[in-house]
N, C-alpha and C positions, 0 to 999 in steps of 0.2 A: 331031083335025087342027089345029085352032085352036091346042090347049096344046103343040101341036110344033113348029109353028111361033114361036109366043110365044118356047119352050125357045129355038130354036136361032136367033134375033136375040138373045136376052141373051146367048148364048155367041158370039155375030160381037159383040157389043160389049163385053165381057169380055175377048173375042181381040186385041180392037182396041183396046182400053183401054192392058191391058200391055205390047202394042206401041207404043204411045206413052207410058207408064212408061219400057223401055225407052231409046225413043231421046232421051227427054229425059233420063233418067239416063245415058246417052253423053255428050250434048254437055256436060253438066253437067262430068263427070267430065274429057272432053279441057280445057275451058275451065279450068278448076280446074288440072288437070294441069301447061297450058302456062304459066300465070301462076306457078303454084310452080315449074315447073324456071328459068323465066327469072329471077326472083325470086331463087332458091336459087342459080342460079350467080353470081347477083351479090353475093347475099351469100357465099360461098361463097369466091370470089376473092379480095373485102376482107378476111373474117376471115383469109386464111390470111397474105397479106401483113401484116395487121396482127397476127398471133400470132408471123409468120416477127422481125419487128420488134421483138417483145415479147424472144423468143427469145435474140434475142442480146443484149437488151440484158443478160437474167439472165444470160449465160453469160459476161459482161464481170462481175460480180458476185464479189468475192472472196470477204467476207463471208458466212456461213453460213445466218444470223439474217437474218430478214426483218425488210426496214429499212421506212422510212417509205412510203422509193421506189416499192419495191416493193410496198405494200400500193395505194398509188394507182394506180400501170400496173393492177393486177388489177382495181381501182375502175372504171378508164378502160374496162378489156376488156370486163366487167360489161354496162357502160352501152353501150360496140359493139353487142355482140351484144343487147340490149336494143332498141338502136335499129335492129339489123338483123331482130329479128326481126318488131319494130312495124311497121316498112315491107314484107316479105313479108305479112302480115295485111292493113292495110290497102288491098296494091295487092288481095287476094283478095277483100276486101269490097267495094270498088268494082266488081267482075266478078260480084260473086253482085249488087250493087244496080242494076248494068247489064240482069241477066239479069230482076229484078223489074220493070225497064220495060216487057221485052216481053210483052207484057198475054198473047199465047197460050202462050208458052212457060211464063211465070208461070201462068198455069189450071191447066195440063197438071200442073206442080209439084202446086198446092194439092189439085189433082183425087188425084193418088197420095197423098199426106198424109192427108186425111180418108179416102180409104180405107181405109188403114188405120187410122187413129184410131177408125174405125167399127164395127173388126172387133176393137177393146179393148175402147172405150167402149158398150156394145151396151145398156144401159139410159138411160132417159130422164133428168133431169133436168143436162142437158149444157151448159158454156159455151164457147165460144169464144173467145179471143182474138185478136186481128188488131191487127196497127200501124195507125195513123190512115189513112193511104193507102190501107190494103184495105178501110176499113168498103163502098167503093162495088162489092166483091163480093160483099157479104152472100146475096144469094138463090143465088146461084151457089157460095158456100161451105155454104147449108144445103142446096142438091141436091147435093153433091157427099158431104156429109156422111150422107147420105140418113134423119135421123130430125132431130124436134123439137130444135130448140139455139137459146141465144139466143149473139147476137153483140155481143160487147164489145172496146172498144180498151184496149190495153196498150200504156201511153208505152214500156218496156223494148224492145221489139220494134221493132227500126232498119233490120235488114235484109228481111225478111222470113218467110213462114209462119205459121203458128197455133200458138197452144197450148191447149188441150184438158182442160176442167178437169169430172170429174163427181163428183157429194158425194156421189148415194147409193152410189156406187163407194169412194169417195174416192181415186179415181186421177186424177195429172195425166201426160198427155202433150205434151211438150214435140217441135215438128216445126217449130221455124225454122231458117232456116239460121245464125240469128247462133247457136246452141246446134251447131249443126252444124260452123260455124267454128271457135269455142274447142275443140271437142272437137279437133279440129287442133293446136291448140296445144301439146297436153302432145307428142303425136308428134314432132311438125317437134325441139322440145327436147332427145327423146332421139336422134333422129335424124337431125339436121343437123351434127353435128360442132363446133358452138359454144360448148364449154364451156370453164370456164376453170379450171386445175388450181395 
């Protein structure tokens, strides 16, 4: 009677768990979502007027042979799209460092993270990593972790998350989001329309 009960509270907090995985991977994803479409239509706009600009200028172009000119406008376009795509990223980084202020919604993150970190990493000798600001999670990252880990800061880590390092594994798990971000980066590249031909 006892162990069925026990059973069926791990499974209402289990239920309950991924239900708050879940809806915090919603807002995540909408917040995320809304700052890249706003983002991207702004860049989006600029690059076109600024290629539409380019355009003609080549098309004023008698010459066959790529001139000087011309290798600087593609310089110049380079560098647009360079600096449009740096400002898409960094407004999303400030949104994912927004989202690390709110102390519960950030748990809720860490809490799905070592879960599964927990369910790689399954043997002992485990490290943590945390940016400076999280070490004041520590006991709260080693229950969420749910086996022996020591906890270490890592200057690399800006944004936030863990990363997850065990040696007699010798697997590292990487679960921040500034690793989450760049992974963004190579996508938005091929598919944001900002390339220069």
């Amino acid at each position: 009677m006892e162990k069925e009960r026990a059973s069926k509270f791990l499974s209402a907090i289990e239920r309950y768990s991924k239900e708050q995985q879940k809806i915090l991977r919603a807002k995540f994803d909408d917040i995320k979502k809304n700052e890249f479409q706003i983002a991207e239509a702004e860049a989006l706009r600029d690059a076109y007027y600024l290629i539409q600009d380019e355009m003609v200028k080549m098309r004023k172009s008698v010459d066959g042979s790529i001139s000087r000119a011309e290798l600087e406008n593609k310089r110049v376009l380079i560098n647009r799209r360079k600096e449009i795509k740096n400002d898409i990223f960094n407004k999303a980084k400030n949104a994912l460092i927004k989202i690390t202020k709110n102390e519960s919604e950030y748990l809720k993150f860490l809490k799905s993270s070592l879960e599964k970190i927990s369910q790689i990493l399954n043997l002992s000798s485990t490290v943590i990593y945390v940016k400076p600001d999280d070490v004041k999670f520590s006991e709260q990252i080693k229950n969420f972790y749910g086996r022996n880990a020591e906890i270490e800061v890592d200057d690399r880590i800006e944004i936030g998350g863990v990363i997850a390092k065990n040696t007699r594994m010798a697997l590292i798990v990487n679960e921040t989001l500034d690793e989450k971000l760049k992974s963004q980066e190579v996508w938005f590249m091929r598919n944001s329309g900002l390339k220069v031909v």
